[in-house]
C-alpha positions in Angstrom: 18.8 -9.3 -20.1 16.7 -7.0 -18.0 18.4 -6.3 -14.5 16.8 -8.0 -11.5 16.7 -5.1 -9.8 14.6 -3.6 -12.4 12.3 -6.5 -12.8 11.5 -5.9 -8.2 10.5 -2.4 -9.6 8.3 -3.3 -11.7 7.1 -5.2 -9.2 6.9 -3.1 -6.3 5.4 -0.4 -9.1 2.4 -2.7 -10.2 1.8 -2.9 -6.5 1.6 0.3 -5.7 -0.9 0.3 -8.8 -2.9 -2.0 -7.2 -2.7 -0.9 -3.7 -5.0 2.5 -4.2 -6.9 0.9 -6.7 -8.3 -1.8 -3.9 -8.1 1.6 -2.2 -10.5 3.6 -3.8 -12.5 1.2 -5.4 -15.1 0.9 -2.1 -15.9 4.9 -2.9 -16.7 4.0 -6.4 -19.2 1.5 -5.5 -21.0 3.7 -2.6 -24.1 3.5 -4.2 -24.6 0.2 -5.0 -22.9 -0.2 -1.6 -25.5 1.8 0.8 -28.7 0.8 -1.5 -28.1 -2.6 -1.1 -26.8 -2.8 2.7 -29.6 0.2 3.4 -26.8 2.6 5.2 -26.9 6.0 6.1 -24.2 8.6 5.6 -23.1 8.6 9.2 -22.9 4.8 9.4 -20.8 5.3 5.5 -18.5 8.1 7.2 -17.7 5.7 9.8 -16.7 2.7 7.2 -14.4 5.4 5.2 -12.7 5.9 8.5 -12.1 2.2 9.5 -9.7 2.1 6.8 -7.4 5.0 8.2 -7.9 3.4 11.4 -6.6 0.0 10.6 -3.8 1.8 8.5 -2.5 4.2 11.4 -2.5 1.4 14.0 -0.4 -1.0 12.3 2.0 0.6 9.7 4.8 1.2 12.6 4.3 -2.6 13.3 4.5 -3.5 9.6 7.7 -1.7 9.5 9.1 -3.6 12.6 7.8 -6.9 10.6 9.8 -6.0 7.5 12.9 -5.0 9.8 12.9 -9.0 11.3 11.5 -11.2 8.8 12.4 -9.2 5.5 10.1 -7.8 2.6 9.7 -11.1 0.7 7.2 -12.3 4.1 5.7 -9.5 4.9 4.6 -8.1 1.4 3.2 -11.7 -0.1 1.4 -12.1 3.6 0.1 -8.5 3.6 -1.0 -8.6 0.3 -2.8 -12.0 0.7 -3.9 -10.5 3.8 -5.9 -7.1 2.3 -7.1 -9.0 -0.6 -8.9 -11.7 2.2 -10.6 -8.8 3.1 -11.0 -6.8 -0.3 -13.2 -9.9 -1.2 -14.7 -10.7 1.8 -15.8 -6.5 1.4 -18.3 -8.0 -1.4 -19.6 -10.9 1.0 -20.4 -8.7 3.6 -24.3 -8.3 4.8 -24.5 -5.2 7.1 -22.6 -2.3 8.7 -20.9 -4.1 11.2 -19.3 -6.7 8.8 -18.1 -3.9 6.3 -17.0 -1.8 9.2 -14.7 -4.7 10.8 -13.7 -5.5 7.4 -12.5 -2.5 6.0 -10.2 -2.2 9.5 -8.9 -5.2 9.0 -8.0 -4.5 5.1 -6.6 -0.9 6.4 -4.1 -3.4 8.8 -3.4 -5.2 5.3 -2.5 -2.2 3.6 -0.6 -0.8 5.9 2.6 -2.8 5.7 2.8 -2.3 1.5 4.9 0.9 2.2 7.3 0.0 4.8 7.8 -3.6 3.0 8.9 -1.9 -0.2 11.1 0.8 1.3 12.7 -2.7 3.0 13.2 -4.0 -0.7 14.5 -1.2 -2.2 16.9 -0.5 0.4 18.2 -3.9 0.1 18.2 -4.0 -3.8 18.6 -0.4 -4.8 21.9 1.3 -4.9 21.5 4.7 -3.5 22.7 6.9 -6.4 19.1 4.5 -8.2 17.1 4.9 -4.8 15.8 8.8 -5.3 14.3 6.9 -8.8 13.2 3.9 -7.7 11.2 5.4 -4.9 9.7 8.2 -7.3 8.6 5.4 -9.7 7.0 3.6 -6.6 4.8 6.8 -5.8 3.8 7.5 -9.3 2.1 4.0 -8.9 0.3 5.1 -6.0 -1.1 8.2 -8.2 -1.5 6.2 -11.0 -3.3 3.7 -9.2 -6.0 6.5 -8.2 -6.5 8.0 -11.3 -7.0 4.6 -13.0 -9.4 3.6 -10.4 -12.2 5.0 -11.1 -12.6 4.5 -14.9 -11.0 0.6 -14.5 -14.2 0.3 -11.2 -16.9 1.6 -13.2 -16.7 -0.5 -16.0 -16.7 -3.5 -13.6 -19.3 -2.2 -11.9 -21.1 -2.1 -15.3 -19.8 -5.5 -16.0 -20.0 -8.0 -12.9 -21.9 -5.7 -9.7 -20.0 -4.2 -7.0 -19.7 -7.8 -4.6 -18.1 -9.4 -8.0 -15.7 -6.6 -8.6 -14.6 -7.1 -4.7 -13.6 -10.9 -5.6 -11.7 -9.8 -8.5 -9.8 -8.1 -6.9 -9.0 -10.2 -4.4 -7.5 -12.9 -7.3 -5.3 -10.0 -8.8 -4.2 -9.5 -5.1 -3.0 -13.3 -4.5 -2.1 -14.1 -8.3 1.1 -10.5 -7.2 1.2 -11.9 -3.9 2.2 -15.7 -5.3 4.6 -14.4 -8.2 6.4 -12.2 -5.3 7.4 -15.1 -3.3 8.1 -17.1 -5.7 10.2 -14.8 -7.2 11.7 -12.4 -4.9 14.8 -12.7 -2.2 15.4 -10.2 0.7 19.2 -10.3 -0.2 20.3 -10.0 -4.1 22.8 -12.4 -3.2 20.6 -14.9 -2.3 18.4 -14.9 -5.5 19.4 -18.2 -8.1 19.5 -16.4 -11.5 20.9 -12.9 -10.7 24.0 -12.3 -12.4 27.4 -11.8 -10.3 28.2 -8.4 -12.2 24.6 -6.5 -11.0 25.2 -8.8 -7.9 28.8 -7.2 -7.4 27.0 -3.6 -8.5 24.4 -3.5 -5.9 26.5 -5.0 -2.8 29.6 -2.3 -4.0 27.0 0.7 -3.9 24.5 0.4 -1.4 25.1 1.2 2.5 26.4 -1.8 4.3 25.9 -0.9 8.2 28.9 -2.3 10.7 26.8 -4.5 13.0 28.8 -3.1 15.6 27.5 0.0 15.2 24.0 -0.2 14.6 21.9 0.8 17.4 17.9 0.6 18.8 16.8 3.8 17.8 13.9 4.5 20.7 10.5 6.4 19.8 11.2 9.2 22.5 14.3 10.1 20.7 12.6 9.6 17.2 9.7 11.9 18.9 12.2 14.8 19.8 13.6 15.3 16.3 12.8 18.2 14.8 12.8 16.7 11.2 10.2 14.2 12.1 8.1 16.6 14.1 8.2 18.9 10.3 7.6 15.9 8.1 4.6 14.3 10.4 3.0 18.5 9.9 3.7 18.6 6.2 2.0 15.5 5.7 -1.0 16.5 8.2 -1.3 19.8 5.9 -1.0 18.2 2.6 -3.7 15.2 3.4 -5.7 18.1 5.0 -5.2 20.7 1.9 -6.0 17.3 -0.6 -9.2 16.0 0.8 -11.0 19.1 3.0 -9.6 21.9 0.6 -10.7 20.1 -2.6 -13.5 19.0 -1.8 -14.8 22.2 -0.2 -13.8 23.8 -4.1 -15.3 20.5 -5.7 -18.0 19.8 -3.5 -19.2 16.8 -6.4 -15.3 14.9 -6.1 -16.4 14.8 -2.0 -17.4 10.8 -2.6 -14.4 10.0 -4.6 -11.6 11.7 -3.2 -9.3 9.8 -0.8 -7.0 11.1 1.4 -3.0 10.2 0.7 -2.0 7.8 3.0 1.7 6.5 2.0 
């Protein structure tokens, strides 16, 4: 019998997957996109950027959410959530409606992250978790890579406003099996075995209630190891998408930056 806890990575992997490919499938489709809606490159620039908007503002929330209400809700609501708007992307009729819609589906995305770092933290025991997050990521980057080619052909296929809606059903069909599925705790979920039950609780962190603590943001903001990690990751996203596409000025349209 495959382990539960390997079952919620395969899970959490395939959305991953699906997470850039809803991602990067709007950069795929520009031309269609801007022919059909008649929009300039500025007015495209500032559609690109809607997404990071949405995505900065409310990933710090999303994690708060998954703190209070556990991954099982927030991922199957954010996930229904994004792919609303991933579909509503091919009903849209001008600039303003794709601009307020690709916010709105940057929002979505942005609790995917925090809500499976919630899961694997409840699920995962730590000598697993260095994996388990590494196979989470390579979905991400898989997810990219298989963009494009898996876009194009529906593209080809169905039209770019058809390709939005089917992605929309492959977000809700995830979405649906997840909460079906899924429990925050491993000890609350009705076919998990006691041994891999007994496994995970005996090897993952169990904080003291007593001790745990309100971290606040002005302490967060003073550490030094934050401060370093929020650069690296301003470097890398800025050595990824200006860099390359300064070397490659043809990838400019289909290169996205690396929001995790």
């Amino acid at each position: 019998m495959i382990p539960k806890r390997h079952m919620l990575l395969a899970g959490t992997f395939c959305l991953s997957l699906l997470l850039y490919v809803d991602r990067a499938c709007i950069s795929t489709a520009k031309e269609g996109i801007t022919t059909d809606l008649q929009l300039s490159d500025t007015q495209w620039g500032w559609i690109m950027s809607a997404f990071a908007i949405g995505y900065a503002l409310f990933q710090t929330p999303s994690g708060a959410i998954a703190d209070r209400f556990g991954p099982r809700v927030l991922l199957s609501s954010v996930v229904i959530l994004w792919s609303i708007f991933t579909g509503l992307s091919g009903a849209v009729r001008g600039f303003f409606s794709l601009f307020v819609t690709r916010f709105l589906f940057g929002a979505g995305e942005a609790g995917a992250f925090p809500g499976m770092a919630r899961a694997v933290f409840s699920w995962i025991p730590m000598k697993e978790r260095g994996l388990a997050q590494s196979i989470n990521f390579s979905g991400s980057r898989l997810g990219a890579m298989f963009a494009m080619p898996v876009v194009s052909w529906m593209l080809v296929q169905l039209g770019w406003r058809s390709m939005f809606f089917v992605l929309m059903a492959v977000g809700f069909l995830w979405a649906i099996i997840w909460f079906l599925w899924f429990r925050d705790e491993p000890t609350d979920h009705p076919s998990i075995s006691d041994e891999e039950k007994n496994y995970i609780l005996a090897n993952r962190q169990q904080p003291d209630p007593e001790q745990v603590q309100k971290v606040p943001f002005a302490l967060m903001a003073k550490s030094a190891n934050m401060r370093m990690a929020m650069i690296q990751y301003f470097c890398s996203n800025f050595t990824f998408y200006f860099a390359l596409t300064w070397l490659f000025p043809h990838l400019k349209e289909t290169v996205q930056p690396e929001y995790g």
